[in-house]
C-alpha positions as CSV (number, residue, x, y, z in Angstrom):
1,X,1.7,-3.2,10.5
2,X,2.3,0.3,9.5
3,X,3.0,1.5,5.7
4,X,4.3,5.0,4.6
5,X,1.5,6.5,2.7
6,X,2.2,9.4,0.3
7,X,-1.1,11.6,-0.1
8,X,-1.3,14.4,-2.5
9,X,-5.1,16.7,-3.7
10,X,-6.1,16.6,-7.3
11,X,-9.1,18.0,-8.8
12,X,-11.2,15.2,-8.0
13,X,-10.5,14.5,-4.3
14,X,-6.7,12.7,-3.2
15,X,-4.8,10.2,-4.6
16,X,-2.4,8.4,-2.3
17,X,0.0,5.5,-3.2
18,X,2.6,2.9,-1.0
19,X,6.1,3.7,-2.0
20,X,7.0,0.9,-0.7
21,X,4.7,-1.2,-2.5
22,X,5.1,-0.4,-6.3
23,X,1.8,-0.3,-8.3
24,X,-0.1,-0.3,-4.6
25,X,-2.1,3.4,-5.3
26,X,-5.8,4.3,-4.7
27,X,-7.8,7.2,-4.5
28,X,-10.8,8.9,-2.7
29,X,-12.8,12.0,-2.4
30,X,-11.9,12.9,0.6
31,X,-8.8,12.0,3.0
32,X,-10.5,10.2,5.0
33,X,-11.9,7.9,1.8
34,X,-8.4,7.5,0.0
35,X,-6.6,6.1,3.6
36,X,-9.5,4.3,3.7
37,X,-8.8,2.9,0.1
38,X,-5.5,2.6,0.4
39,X,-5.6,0.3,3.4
40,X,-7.8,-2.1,1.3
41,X,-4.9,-1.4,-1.6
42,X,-2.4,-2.5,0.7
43,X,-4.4,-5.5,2.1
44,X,-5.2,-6.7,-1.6
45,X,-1.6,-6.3,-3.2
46,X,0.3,-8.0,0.5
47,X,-2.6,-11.5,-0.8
48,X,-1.3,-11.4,-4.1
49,X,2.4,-11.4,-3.2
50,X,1.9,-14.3,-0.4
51,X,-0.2,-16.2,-3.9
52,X,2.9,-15.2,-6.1
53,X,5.6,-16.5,-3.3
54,X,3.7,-19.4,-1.9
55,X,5.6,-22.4,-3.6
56,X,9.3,-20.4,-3.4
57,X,11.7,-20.3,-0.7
58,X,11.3,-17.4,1.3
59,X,13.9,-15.6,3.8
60,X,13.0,-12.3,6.2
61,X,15.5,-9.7,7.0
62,X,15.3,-6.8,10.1
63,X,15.7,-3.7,9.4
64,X,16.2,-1.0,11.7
65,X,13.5,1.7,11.2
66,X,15.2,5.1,10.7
């Protein structure tokens, strides 16, 4: 699965978060760190939503990707 990342520099190295996912940032020293980061971000918030929906009905859509 594929997530749109948004990077940006800082003083310290890169920060990069999920749109997509709010909350869902990370950081990193170099690029290469903060994707790095970001896909253990990503892997850590999808647990916690599939813990927060486990007991509820559930539905999934398609959506055409633009």
């Amino acid at each position: 699965m594929k997530y749109r990342v948004s990077l940006e520099k800082t003083e310290e190295g890169y920060s990069v978060w999920v749109p997509g996912l709010p909350g869902c940032w990370s950081q990193g020293k170099t690029e290469k760190e903060a994707l790095e980061n970001i896909t253990d971000a990503i892997e850590g918030y999808l647990k916690v939503v599939d813990k927060l929906t486990a007991n509820k009905e559930i539905r999934y859509v398609e959506v055409a990707n633009a």
